[in-house]
N, C-alpha and C positions, 0 to 999 in steps of 0.2 A: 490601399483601397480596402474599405471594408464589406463583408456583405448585409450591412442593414441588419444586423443581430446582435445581441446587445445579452450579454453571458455574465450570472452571477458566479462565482465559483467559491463555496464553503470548505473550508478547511484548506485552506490555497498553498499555507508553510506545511503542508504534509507531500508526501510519497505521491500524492495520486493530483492530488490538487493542483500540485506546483508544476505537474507534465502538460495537466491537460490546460491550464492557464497559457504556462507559454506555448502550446503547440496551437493551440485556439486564437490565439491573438497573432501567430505566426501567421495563419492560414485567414484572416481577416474578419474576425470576431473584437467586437467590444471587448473587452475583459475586464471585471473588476471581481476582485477574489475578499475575502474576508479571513479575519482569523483571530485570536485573543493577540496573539505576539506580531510585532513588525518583521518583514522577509531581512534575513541576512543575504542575500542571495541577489544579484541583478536579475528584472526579472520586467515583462512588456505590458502586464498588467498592472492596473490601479488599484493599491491595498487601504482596507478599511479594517480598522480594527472593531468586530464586532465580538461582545461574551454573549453566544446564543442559548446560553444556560438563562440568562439575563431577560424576561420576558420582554419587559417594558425598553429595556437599551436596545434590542433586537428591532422593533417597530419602528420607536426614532429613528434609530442610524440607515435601515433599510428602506425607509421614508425617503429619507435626506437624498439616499445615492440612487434609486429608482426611477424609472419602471425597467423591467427587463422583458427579455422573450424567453432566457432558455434558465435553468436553475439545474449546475452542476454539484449535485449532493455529495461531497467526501469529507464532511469533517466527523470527527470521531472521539469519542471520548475513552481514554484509556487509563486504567489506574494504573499505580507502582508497582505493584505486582503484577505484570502486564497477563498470565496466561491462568493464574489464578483470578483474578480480577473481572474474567469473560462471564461466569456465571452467578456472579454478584448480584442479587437486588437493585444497588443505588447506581452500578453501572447501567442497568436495562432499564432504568426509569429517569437517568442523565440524557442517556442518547436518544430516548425516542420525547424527551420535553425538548432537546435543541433541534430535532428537526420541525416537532410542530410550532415550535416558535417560527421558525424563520419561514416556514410554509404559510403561515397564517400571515406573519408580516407582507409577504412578497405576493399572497392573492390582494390584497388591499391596498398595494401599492403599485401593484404592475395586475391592469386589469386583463392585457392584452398577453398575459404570460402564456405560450405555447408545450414547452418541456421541462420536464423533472428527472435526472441521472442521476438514480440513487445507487450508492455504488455499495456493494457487499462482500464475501467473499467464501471457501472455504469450509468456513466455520455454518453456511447455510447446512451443509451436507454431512455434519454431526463430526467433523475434522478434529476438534477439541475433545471430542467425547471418547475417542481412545478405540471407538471398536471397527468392526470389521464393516465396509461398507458394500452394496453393490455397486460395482464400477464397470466402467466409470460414471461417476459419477452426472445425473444427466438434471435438466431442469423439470421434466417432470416427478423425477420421484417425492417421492412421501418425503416430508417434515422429519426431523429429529427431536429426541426430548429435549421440552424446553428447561431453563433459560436460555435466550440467545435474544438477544436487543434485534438483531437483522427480520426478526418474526412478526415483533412488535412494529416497527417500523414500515415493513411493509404490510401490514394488516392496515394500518394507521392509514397508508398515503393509500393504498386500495378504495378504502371506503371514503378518502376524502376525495378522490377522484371521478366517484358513483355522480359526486354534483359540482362537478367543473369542468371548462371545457379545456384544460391544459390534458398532455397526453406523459406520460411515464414510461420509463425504459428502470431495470434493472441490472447493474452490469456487474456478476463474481469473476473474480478472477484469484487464484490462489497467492501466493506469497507473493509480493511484491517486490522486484529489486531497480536499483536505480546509482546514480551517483552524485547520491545528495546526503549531505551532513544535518543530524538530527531529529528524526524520524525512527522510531524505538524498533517496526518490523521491517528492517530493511537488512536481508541479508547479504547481498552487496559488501555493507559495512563490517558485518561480523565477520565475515568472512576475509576480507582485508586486514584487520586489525589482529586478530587471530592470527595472520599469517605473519606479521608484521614484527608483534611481540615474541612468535616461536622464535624466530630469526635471531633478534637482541637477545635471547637468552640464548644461541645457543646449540640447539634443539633440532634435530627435522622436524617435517611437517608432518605428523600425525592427523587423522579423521578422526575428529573426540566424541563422534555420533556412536550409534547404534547399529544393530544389523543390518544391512545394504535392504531398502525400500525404493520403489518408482516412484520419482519425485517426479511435477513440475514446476514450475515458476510463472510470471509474467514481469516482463519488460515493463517498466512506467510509460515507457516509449507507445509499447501497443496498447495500453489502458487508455491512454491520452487517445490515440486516434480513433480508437471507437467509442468513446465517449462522442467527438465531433461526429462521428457515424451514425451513430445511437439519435444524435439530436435532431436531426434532419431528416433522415430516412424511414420514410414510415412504414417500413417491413419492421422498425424495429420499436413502436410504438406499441404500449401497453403488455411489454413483452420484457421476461428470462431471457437471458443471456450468459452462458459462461463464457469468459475470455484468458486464454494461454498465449505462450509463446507457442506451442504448436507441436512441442517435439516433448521426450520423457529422457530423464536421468537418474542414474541410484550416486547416490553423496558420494563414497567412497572411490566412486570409480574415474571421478573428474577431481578427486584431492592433488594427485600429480600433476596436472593444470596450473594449479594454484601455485606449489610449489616451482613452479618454472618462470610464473612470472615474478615471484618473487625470489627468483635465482639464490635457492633454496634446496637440501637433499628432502627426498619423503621416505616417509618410514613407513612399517602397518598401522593399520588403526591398534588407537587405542580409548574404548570408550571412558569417558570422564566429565563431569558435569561442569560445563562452560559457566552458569549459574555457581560453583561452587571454586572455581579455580581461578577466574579471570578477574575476581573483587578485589583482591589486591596488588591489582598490575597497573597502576593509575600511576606511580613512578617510575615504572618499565616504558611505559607511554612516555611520561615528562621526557627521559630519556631521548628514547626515541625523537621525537623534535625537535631540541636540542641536535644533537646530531647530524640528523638529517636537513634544520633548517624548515621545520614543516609548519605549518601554519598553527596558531596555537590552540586547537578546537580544545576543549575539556575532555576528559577521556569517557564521561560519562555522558557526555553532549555525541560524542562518536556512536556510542552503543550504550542507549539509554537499559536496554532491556537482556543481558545475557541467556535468563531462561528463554527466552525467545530461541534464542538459537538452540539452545537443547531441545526444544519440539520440535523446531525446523528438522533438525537432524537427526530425532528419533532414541535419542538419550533415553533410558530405560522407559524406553518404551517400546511394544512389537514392529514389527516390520511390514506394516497396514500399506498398502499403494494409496497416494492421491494422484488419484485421474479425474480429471473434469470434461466431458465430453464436449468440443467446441463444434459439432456438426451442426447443431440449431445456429449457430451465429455466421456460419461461413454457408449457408442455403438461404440465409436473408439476406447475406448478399457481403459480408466482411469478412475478408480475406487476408488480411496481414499476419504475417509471422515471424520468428528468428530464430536461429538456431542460439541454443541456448549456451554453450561452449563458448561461442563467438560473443555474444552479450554478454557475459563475464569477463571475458578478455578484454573487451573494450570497455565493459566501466572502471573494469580494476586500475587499467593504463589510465585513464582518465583523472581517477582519485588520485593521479603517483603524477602526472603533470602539474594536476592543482595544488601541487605539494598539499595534501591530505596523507597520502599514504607514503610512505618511501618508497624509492627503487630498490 
């Protein structure tokens, strides 16, 4: 049974896309997701392959498969250099050309379009920029120096919204984890694979981060369901939102965790740049597979982005807390959370089922 809604979702094979796809279509939503690449992945929604870079391809194809009522924004444009890449030029002028494209196509093809989930993260609250912030971080504070595409974008849908009657949610939520293969910020993966390779060599489990920092995360799990939240509930219209798992952790102090599900000794940290050490382990990997029997992802299809994981984890960098203040989003009325220990446990186990990761 559906409810009479009818949900475009952008960037569907990503981290955020692909939760709130299937958890939307679970809960009885239309679904039809878009993306450049076909889903490797079983999945409840109907994929169209759109390049929103592509003005003219973007209208036809979005022509074709319309009208819609709701427009779940995550797709994203990311270089090879994923954290150098953020304050790029042709990245801030990429991602705010693919969302006015497919904006533009979907007012003219779904006249009757009600919501827009633009989804952000982070990075709104100068996270990349390295300094010291007031925390936690909250939605009303000041802007950060720009570049940062998340600015442009919503400056963009702001004022295109001045003359339409579709309404807008905003939803940050910090580092995303999940257990899905292929997705460059997903630390989840680094984190698995990392452990995975210490082992075949060897080695205990060292923390190869930086000084011990307050970290949080978000579940794809809890991004997908306030997304659904977000779309429907009009406390949450025209409105900031940060969204967590709910609770804080410093890196170092959940490494023995890690170590245990991968039945593994841990040792102290040792900082070392994931980005500089892990580029030649692409036959440690083969390895591993082999062995284990694991399915054959590419090792660079695992963890497209290693420096990713050295910001994650504060690799020569200070020891800055990210807190995101979730009290705006649980007074409008969204309440979900998990303990953040427990969510790693069960993805990790989950990747070692799918033969992804070893036992």
């Amino acid at each position: 049974m559906t409810n009479g809604k009818r949900v475009l979702v952008a960037g569907g094979t990503g981290i955020i896309g692909r939760a709130a796809a299937e958890h939307m279509a679970q809960t009885g939503w239309e679904v039809v997701a878009i993306s450049r690449r076909a889903p490797n992945f079983p999945t409840p929604a109907k994929f169209v392959s759109v390049d929103l870079t592509n003005a003219k391809q973007c209208a036809e194809r979005i022509t074709a498969i319309g009208p819609f009522s709701h427009l779940v924004y995550a797709a994203l444009h990311e270089k090879p250099q994923i954290v150098k890449g953020w304050a790029e030029d042709d990245q801030i002028r990429t991602n705010l050309a693919m969302l006015v494209n497919l904006v533009e196509a979907l007012e003219k093809s779904s006249p009757q379009l009600e919501h827009i989930n633009l989804m952000q993260g982070a990075k709104a609250y100068g996270v990349h920029l390295g300094n010291s912030r007031m925390m936690p971080a909250k939605e009303s504070h000041a802007r950060f120096m720009p570049p940062n595409f998340y600015y442009n974008q919503e400056d963009w849908l702001r004022e295109r919204h001045s003359r339409a009657s579709w309404s807008w949610t905003v939803l940050r939520p910090p580092a995303i984890c999940s257990a899905v293969v292929g997705t460059p910020l997903n630390m989840t993966m680094i984190v698995g694979v990392f452990c995975a390779i210490s082992r075949e060599l060897g080695i205990p489990l060292r923390f190869p981060g930086g000084e011990p920092a307050i970290y949080e995360v978000c579940d794809a799990a809890i991004a997908a369901r306030a997304i659904a939240w977000a779309a429907t509930s009009p406390n949450a219209h025209n409105q900031i939102f940060n969204i967590a798992n709910g609770d804080h952790f410093q890196w170092p102090y959940i490494w023995p965790l890690f170590a245990d599900i991968f039945k593994m000794p841990h040792a102290l940290p040792h900082a070392i740049s994931l980005g500089q050490v892990m580029l030649d382990k692409g036959p440690v990997w083969e390895r591993i597979v082999k062995k284990h029997g694991l399915h054959p992802h590419l090792y660079s299809e695992l963890v497209p982005s290693w420096d990713f994981g050295d910001f994650a984890l504060r690799y020569g960098r200070p020891p800055n807390p990210t807190l995101m203040s979730t009290v705006k989003i649980r007074q409008a009325g969204f309440h979900d959370c998990v303990d953040t220990e427990q969510m790693f446990t069960e993805q990790l186990h989950l990747l070692q089922a799918q033969k992804v990761l070893p036992v």
